[in-house]
C-alpha positions, 0 to 999 in steps of 0.5 A: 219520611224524614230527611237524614243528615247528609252522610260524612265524607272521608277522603285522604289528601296529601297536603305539602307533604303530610297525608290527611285523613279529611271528613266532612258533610260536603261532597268528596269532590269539595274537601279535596277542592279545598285541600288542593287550594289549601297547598297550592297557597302554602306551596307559594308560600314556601316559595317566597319563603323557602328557609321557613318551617312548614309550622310558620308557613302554615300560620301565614296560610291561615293568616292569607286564607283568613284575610281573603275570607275577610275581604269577601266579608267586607265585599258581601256585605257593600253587596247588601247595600246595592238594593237600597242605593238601587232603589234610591236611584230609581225614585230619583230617576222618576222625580226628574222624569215627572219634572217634580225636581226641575231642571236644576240640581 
């Protein structure tokens, strides 16, 4: 028998203020993860900047979210690195222990 899609999930959030109808494949308990994450940033947003419109606020949510998303980018792939250096390492390590390298550097 043939997998099915996974069945969209509709919840309703209120974000900042605004209700929302939210669907998506993830489950219910993961859109409204998210939803809540979403408005504790913009929450401390309008806190730094209490006289900005919720229009402006949610730009520099998105500006934040999408530099975190950038970041965790940029750290996945150091991450990617590590096997090669790792393996690098461990050949060095076994030159030195069969005394191919010598005592010197």
């Amino acid at each position: 028998m043939a997998e099915s899609a996974p069945q969209p999930q509709k919840i309703t959030k209120q974000i900042f203020g605004e209700t929302y109808t939210i669907v998506g494949e993830a489950t219910s308990g993961y859109i409204s993860e998210v939803a809540d994450y979403v408005e504790s940033r913009l929450l401390e947003l309008s806190k730094a900047l209490p006289t900005a419109s919720k229009t402006k606020l949610a730009v520099l949510c998105a500006l934040n979210l999408a530099d975190e998303l950038f970041q965790m980018k940029e750290v996945s792939a150091k991450a990617s690195e590590i096997p090669e250096l790792e393996e690098r390492t461990k050949k060095i390590i076994s030159l030195l222990e069969e005394g191919i390298i010598g005592d010197h550097f």
